[in-house]
C-alpha positions in Angstrom: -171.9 -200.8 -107.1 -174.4 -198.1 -108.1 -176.7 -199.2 -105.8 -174.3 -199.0 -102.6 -173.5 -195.8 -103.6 -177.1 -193.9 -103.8 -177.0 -196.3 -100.2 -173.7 -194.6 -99.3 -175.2 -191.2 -100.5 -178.4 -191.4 -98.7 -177.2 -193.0 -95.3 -174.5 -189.0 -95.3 -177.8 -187.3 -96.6 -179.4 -188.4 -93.6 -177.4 -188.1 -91.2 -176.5 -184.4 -92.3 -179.9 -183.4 -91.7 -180.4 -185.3 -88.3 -176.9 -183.3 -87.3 -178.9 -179.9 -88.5 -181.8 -181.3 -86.2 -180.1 -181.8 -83.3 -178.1 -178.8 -83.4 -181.7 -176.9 -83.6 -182.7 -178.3 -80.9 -179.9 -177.7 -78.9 -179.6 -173.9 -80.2 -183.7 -173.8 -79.2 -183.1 -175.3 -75.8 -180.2 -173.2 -75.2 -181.8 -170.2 -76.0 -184.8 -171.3 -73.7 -182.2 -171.9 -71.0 -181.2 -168.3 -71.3 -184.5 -167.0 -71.6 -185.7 -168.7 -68.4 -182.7 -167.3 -66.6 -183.7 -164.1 -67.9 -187.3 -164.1 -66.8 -186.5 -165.5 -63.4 -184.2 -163.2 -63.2 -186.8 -160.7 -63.9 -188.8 -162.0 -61.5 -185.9 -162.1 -58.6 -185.3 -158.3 -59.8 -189.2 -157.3 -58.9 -189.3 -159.3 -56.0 -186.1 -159.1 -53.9 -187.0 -156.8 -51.8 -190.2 -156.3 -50.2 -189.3 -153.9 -47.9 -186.6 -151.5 -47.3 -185.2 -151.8 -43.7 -184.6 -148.5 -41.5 -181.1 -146.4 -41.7 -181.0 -147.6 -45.2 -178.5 -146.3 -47.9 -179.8 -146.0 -51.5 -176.5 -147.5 -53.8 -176.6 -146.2 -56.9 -174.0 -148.8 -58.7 -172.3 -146.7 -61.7 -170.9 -149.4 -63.4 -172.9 -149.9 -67.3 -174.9 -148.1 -69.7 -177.1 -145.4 -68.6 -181.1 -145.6 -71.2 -183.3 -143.3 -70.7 -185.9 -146.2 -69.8 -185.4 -149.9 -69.0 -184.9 -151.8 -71.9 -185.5 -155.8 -72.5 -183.3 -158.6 -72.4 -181.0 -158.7 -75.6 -180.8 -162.8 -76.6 -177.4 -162.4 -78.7 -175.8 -160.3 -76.3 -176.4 -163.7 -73.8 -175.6 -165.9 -76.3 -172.3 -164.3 -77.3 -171.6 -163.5 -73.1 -171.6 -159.5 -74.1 -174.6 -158.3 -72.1 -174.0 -155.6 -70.0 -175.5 -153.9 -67.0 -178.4 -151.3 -68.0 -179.7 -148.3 -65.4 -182.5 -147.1 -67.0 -182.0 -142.9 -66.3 -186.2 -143.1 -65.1 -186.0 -145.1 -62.4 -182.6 -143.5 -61.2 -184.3 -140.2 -61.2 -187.6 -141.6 -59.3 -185.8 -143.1 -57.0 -183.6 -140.4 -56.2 -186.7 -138.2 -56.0 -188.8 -140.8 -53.8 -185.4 -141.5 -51.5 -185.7 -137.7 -50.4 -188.7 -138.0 -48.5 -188.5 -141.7 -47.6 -188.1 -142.4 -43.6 -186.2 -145.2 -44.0 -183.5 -143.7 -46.5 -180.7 -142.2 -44.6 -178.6 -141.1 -47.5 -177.2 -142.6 -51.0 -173.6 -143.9 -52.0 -172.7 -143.5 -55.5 -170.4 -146.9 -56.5 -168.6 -145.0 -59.5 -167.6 -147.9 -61.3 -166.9 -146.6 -65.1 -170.6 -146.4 -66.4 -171.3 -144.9 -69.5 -173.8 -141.7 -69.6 -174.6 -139.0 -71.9 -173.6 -135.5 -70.7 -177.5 -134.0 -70.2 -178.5 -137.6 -68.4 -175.5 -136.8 -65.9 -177.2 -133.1 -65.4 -180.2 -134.6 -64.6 -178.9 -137.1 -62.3 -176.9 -134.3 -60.6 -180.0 -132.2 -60.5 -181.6 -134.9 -58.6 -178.8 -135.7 -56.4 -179.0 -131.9 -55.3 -182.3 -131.7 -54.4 -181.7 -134.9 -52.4 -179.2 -132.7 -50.4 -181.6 -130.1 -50.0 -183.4 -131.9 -47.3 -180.7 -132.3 -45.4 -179.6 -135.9 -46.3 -176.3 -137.2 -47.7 -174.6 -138.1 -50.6 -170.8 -140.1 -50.9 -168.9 -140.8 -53.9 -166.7 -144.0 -53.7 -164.8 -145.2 -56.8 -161.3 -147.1 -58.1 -161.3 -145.1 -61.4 -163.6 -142.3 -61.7 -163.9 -141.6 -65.9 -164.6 -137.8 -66.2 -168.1 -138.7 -67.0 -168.5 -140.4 -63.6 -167.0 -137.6 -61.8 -169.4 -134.8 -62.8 -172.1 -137.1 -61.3 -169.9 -137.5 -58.5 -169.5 -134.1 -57.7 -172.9 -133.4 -56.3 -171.6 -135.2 -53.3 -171.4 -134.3 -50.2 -167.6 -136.0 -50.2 -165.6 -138.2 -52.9 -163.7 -141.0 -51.7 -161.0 -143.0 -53.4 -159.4 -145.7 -53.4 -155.9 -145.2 -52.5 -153.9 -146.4 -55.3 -157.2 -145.2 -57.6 -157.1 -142.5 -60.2 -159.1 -139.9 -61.4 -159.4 -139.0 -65.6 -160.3 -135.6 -65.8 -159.3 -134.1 -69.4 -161.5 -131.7 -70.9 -164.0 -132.4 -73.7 -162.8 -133.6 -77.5 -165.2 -134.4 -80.4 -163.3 -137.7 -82.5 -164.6 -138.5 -85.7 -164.0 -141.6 -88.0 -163.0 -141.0 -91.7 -163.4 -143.3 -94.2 -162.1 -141.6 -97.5 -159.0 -143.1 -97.8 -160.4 -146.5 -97.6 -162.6 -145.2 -99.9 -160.0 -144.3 -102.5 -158.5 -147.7 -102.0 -161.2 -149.9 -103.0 -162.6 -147.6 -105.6 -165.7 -145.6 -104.5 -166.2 -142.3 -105.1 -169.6 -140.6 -102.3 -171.5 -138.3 -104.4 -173.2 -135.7 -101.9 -176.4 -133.4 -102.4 -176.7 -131.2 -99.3 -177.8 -128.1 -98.3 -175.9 -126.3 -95.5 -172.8 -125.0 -95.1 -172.2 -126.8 -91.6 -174.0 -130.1 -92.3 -171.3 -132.3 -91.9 -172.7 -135.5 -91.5 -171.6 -136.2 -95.1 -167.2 -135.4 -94.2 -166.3 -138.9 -93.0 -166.9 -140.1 -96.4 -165.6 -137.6 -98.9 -162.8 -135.5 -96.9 -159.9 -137.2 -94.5 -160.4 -135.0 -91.9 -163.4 -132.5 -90.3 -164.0 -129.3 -92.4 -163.3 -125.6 -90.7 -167.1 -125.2 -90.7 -166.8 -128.6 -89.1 -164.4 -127.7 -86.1 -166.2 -123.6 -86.0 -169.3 -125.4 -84.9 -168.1 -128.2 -82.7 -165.3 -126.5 -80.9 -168.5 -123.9 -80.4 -170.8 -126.3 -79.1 -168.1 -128.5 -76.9 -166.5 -125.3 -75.4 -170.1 -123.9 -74.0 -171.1 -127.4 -73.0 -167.4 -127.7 -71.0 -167.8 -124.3 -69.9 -171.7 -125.4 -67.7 -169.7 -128.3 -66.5 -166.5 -126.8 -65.2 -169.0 -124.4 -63.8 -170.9 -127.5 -62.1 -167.5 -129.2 -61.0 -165.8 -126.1 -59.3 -169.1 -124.7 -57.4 -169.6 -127.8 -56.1 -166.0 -128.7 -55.2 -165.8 -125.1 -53.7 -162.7 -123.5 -56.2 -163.0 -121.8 -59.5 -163.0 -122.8 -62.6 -158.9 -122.1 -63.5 -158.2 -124.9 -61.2 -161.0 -127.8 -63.0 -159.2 -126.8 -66.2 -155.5 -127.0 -64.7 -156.9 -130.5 -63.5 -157.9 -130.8 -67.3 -154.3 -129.8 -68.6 -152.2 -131.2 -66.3 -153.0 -135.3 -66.9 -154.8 -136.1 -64.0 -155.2 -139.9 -64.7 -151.1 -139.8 -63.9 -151.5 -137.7 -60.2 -150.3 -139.2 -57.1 -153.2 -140.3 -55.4 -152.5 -137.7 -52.6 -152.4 -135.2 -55.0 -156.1 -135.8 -55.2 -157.0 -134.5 -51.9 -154.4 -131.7 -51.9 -156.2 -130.4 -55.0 -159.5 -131.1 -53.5 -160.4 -133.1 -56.4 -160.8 -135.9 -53.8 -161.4 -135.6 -49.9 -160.3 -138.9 -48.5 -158.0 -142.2 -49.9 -160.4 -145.2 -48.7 -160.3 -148.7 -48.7 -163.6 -150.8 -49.7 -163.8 -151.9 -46.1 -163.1 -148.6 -44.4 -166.0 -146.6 -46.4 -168.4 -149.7 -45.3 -167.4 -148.2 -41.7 -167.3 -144.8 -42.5 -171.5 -145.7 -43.5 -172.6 -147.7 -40.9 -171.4 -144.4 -38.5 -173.0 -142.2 -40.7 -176.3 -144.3 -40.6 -176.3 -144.9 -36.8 -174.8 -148.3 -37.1 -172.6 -150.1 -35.2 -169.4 -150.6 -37.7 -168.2 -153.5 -35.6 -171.4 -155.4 -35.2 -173.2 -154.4 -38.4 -173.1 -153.8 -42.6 -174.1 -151.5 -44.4 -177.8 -151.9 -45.2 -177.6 -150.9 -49.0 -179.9 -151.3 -51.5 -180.0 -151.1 -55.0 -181.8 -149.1 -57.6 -183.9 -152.2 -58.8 -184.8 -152.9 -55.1 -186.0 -149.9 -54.4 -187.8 -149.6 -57.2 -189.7 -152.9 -56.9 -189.8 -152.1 -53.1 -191.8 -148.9 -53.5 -193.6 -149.8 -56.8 -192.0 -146.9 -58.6 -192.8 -147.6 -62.2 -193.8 -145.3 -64.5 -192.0 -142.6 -62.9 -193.3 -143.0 -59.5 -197.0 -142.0 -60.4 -199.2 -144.7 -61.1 -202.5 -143.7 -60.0 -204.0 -140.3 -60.4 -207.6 -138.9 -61.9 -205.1 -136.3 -64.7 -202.9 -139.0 -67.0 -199.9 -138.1 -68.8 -198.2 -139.9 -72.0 -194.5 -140.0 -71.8 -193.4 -141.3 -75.3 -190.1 -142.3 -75.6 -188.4 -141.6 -79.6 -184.9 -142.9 -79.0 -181.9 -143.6 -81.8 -181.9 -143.5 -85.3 -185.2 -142.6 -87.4 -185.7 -145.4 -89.7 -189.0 -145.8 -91.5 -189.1 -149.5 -90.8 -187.4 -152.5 -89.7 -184.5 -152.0 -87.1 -183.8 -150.5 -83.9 -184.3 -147.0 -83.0 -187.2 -144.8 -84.2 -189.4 -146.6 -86.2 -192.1 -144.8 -88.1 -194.3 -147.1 -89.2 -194.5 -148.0 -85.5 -194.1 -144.8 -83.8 -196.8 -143.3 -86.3 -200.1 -145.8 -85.0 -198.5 -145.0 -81.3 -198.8 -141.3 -81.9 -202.4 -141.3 -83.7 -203.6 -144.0 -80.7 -202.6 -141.4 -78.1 -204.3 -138.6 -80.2 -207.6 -140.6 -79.9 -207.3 -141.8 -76.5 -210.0 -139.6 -74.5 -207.7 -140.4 -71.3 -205.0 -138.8 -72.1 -205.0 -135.3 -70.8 -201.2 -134.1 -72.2 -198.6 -135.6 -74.5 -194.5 -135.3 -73.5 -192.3 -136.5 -76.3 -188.8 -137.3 -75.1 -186.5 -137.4 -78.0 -182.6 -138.8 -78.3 -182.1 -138.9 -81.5 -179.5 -137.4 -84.1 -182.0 -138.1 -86.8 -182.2 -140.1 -89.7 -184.6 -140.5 -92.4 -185.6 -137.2 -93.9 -189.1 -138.8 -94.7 -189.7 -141.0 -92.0 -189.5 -137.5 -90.0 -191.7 -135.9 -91.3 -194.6 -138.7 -91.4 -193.6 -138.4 -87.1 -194.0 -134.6 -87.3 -197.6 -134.9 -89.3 -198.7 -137.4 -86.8 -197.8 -135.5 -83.9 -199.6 -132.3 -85.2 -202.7 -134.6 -85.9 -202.2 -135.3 -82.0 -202.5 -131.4 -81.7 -205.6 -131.1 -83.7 -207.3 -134.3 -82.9 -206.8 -134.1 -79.0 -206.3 -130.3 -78.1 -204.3 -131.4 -75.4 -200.7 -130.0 -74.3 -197.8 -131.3 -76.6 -194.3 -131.3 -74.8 -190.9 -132.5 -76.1 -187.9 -132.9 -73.2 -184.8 -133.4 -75.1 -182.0 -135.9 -73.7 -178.7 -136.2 -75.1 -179.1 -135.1 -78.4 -182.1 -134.0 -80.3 -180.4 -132.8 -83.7 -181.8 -132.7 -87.6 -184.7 -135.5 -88.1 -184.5 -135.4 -83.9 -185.1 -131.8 -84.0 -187.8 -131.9 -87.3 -190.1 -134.2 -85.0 -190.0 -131.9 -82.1 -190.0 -128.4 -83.4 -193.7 -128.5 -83.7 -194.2 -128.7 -79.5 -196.2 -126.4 -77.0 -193.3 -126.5 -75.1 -189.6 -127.7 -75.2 -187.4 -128.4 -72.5 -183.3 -129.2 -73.0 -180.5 -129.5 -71.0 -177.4 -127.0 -71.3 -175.7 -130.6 -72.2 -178.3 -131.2 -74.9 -176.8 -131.2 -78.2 -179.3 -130.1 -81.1 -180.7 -127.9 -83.8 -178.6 -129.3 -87.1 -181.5 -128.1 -89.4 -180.1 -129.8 -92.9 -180.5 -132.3 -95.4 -178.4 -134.4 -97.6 -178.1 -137.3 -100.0 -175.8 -139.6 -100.7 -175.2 -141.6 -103.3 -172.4 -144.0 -103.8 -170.2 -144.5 -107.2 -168.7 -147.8 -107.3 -167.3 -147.8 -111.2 -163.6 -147.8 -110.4 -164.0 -150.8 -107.4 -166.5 -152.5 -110.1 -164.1 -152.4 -113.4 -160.8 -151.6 -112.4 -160.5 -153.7 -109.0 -163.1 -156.3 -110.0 -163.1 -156.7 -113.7 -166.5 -156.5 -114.0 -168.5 -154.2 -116.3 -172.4 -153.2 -117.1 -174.4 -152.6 -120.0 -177.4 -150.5 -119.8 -180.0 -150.6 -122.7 -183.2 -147.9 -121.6 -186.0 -146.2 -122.8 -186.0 -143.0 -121.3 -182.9 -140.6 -119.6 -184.8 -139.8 -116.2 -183.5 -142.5 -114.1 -182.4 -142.4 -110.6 -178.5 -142.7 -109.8 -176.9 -146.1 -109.7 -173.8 -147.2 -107.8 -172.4 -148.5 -111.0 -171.5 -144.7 -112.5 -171.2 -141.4 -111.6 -174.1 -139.3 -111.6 -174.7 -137.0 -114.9 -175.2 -133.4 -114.6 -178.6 -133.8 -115.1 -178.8 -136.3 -112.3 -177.0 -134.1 -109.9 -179.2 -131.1 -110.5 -182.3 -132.8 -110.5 -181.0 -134.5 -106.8 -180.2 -131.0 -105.7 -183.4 -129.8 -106.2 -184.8 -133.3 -104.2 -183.0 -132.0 -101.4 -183.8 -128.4 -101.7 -186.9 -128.9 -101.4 -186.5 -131.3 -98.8 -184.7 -128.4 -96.8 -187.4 -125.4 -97.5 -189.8 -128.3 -96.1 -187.8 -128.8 -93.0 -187.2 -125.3 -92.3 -190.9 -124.2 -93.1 -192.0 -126.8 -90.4 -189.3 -124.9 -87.8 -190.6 -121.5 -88.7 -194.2 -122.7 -87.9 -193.3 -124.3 -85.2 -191.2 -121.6 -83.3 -194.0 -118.8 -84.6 -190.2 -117.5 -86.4 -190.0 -116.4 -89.9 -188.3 -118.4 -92.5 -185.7 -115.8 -93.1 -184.8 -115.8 -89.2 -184.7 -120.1 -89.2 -182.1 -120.4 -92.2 -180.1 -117.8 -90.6 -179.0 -120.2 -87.4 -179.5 -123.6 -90.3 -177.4 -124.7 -92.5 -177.2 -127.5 -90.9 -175.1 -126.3 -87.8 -175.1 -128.0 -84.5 -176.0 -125.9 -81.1 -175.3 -126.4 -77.6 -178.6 -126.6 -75.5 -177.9 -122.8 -74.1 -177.5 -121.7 -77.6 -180.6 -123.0 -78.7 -182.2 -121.5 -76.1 -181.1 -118.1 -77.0 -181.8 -118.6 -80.1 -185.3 -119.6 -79.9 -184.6 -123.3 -80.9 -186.2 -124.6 -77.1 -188.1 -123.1 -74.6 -186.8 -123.9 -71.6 -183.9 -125.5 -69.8 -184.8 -128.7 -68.0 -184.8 -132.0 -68.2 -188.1 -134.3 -67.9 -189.2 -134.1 -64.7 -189.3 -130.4 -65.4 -191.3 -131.0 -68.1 -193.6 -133.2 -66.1 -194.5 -130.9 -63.8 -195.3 -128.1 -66.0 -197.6 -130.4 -67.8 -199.3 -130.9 -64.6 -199.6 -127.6 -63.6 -201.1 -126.6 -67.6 -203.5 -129.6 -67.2 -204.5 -128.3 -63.4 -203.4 -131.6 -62.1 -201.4 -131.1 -58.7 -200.6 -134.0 -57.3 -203.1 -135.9 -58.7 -202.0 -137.4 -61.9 -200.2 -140.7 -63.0 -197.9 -140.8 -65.8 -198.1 -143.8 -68.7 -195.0 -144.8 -70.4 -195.3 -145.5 -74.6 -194.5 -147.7 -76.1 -195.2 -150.2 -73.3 -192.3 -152.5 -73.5 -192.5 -156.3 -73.5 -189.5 -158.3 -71.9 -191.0 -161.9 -72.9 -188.1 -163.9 -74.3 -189.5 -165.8 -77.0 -190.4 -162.4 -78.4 -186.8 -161.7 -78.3 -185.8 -164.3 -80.4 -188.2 -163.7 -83.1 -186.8 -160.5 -83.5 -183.3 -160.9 -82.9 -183.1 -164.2 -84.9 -182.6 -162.7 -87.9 -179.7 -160.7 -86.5 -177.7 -163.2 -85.4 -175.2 -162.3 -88.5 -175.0 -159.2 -87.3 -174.2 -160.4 -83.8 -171.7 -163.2 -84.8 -169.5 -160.3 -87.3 -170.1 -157.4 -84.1 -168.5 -160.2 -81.8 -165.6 -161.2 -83.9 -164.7 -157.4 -84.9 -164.6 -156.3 -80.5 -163.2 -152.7 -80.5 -164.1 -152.7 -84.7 -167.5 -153.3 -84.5 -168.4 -149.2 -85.1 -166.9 -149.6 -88.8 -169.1 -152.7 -89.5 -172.1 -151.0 -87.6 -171.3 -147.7 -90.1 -171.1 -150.1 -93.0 -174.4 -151.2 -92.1 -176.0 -148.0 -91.5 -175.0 -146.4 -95.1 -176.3 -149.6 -96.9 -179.7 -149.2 -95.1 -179.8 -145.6 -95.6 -182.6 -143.8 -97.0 -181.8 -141.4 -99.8 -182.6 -138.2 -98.0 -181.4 -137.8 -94.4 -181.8 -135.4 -91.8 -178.6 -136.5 -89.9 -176.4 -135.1 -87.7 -172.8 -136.2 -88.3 -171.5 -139.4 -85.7 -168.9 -138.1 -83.3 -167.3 -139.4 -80.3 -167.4 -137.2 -77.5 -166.0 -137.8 -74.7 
């Protein structure tokens, strides 16, 4: 009997771990399915089109997430069908630029198809579109839905078309913040915070139910001015004022009678898909009953015209773009890694070809110490290399993103930009009630000495608190030392616009906090003139990315958690992804406070 059961036992044992086998395999192949899609279609992507053909329309398809640069294939967002389109902002740019001299390029169509864009990478795409108009080329809008985002760009054209049952969400800007006391309170925890700054609210979602009135002075500040350049954009180039963009704003425009559209000149024609495929081919010289529309994409065109690296590829004069986007971490993660970006920075500092340095930052900060180990690196660039330092801002460049560029030559923002935010904080959470009274389960300490850090399992002592107070003190005089140096301002003049508050790219303009409104292209070309380049440079593009799949899986394999909880959650996911965030936290951040704005 015993014998046929160790048989029994073994015979399950076995074929439990053949089942694990096989479903390894089958994961491994799938995933090398996926990845050879990927790569082939990669390889489709670069080699599509080898040519562009005369009368040709550049269509730039508004329809996913707008990055600053391409970014590589992302396995788990195959595996779980969530991959979406990605326009990488440089090669939009370039190939605006490059379309405006190009023969073959009669004009561009914008396909506004809901795609999601930070404010100061619409102003730049707008910028370009403008200067495409300049030489005497045009530019049509088409769309079902245009989201107010999609509409700024869309105003730079020429005309807007719409469908004629479409709609049109313009509203007006409004910061929305999650809170996460309550929840909090429920489950027991009490967030202990050490800050320094009156207006550094990154801290408020998880001790107060609602944003502070330093909170909503700063942000009703800094999303009034930025509303106020965008109204401004809208209403010069739909040709009325700005009364009638905000009575579009105040008057539920997503609920208008399509006519109404045109009658308030938000919109100059209702078209069908097929009737603005005609409306192009005339436009372009085309027959409309013999011929289509000979469109071609941003991709194309790119690969078509071997626009990488932001159209300069060859040149005696090189400059280093290096991109720092997301959260500053110190390792491990997505986002701004320091122990990576730090051999990047140093690398470029002893690189003899490397005539200038342009940091582009999009960041709202993150580890207090990680930023400054970026900020000593980049003055070592300074030093080592005596070459020109620039940082061009995107989106946002706020606390840690601002510590890492205030020590620039030069630095260019947006009026969109959102930065400044010059605070730091600590916080450290107290899990006694959630431990004993929700859990039933206590600790015992037994230790030598009283000097010990804060643990989640009591509230701090007062000695604890005053001893973190002083670790973020200092941590702030640090910070705003490195500003003052920076921006050749005293310290005196830099804690007077601190505290941690947040500033709209014109504000920190005025305020000494940038240099000069732009976006990187700007910045690009006043490098070249500093380095006495011309024409005659090529631009190089750090880190250099790698889009090979197995490398993909590597690092994503130990995400797949992550993945499977981010999949199951949908429209939830930014809780679990804020979860996630405080648990990795370091213990001093220079943060700005995570806000939907929209």
């Amino acid at each position: 009997m015993l014998k046929k059961f160790f048989i029994s036992f073994l015979g399950s044992l076995a074929a439990i771990w053949i089942s694990v086998i096989i479903a390894g395999v089958l994961f491994i192949v799938g995933i090398a399915a996926i990845g050879a899609s990927a790569i082939a279609g990669a390889s489709s992507s670069s080699s599509a089109a080898t040519s562009v053909e005369r009368h040709s329309v550049l269509r730039i398809a508004l329809d996913g997430e707008i990055t600053d640069r391409p970014t590589p294939v992302n396995i788990m967002d195959e595996i779980y069908g969530q991959s979406s389109n990605s326009i990488a902002l440089n090669d939009l740019i370039t190939s605006i630029k490059h379309a405006a001299t190009d023969k073959d390029i009669d004009g561009i169509l914008l396909q506004c198809d809901g795609a999601t864009a930070g404010l100061a990478q619409s102003q730049s795409i707008i910028d370009a579109l403008n200067e495409f108009r300049d030489t005497g080329k045009w530019v049509y809008a088409y769309g079902d839905t245009y989201t107010q985002g999609n509409y700024f760009i869309a105003s730079a054209a020429d005309s807007i078309f719409l469908n004629p049952i479409g709609m049109v969400d313009i509203h007006g800007l409004q910061s929305t913040g999650l809170y996460f006391k309550g929840l909090l309170d429920k489950i027991g925890v009490e967030m202990q915070v050490v800050k320094v700054g009156t207006y550094k609210s990154a801290v408020e979602p998880y001790i107060l139910t609602h944003s502070s009135e330093a909170n909503r002075e700063q942000t009703l500040h800094y999303i009034s001015s930025i509303w106020s350049d965008m109204t401004a954009t809208i209403a010069d180039a739909r040709g009325v004022d700005t009364t009638a963009v905000n009575r579009w704003a105040d008057s539920y425009s997503f609920a208008t009678a399509p006519e109404n559209y045109i009658t308030e000149r938000i919109a100059d024609r209702l078209l069908y898909g097929h009737q603005l495929d005609s409306l192009v081919c005339a436009k372009s010289g085309l027959d409309p009953e013999e011929d289509d529309p000979r469109f071609i994409g941003i991709d194309d065109y790119v690969a078509a015209r071997k626009l990488s690296d932001l159209g300069h590829q060859s040149g005696k004069k090189r400059i280093a773009v290096l991109y720092a986007v997301g959260d500053i971490v110190e390792a491990g993660g997505s986002g701004i890694n320091s122990s990576k970006l730090v051999p990047q920075i140093l690398d470029l500092a002893d690189d003899k070809d490397i005539d200038g340095l342009i940091l582009r930052v999009n960041s709202p900060g993150g580890s207090a110490y990680a930023s400054e180990q970026i900020w000593e690196a980049l003055e070592q660039f300074k030093k080592r290399s005596g070459r020109p330092f620039y940082v061009s801002m995107g989106d946002v460049a706020a606390s840690g993103g601002y510590y890492i560029s205030c020590g620039a030559d030069r630095i260019y923002a947006d009026p969109l930009t959102i930065t400044g935010s010059i605070g730091i904080f600590g916080l450290i959470p107290n899990a006694q009630k959630l431990m004993n009274d929700k859990l039933g389960i206590t600790t015992s300490t037994v230790s030598t000495n009283s000097g010990t850090f804060p643990t989640f399992t009591e509230p701090m002592s007062e000695k604890q608190r005053a001893a973190m107070q002083g670790y973020v003190d200092r941590g702030y005089e640090l910070f705003v030392g490195r500003v003052a140096s920076g921006r050749d301002m005293s310290v005196d003049s830099v804690k007077a616009i601190a505290e941690g508050r947040v500033w709209d790219g014109r504000s920190a303009l005025s305020l000494g906090l940038v240099d000069r409104m732009g976006g990187m292209m700007q910045a690009i070309a006043d490098m070249a003139e500093e380095i006495e380049a011309g024409d005659d440079y090529c631009i190089r593009e750090y880190p250099r990315l790698k889009f090979k799949w197995w490398e993909e899986i590597l690092t994503k394999g130990k995400n797949i958690r992550a993945s499977m909880v981010r999949g199951e959650l949908g429209e939830l996911a930014p809780l679990y992804d804020a979860a996630e965030s405080f648990r990795d936290m370091d213990r001093l951040q220079c943060r700005m406070e995570h806000t939907l704005l929209y």
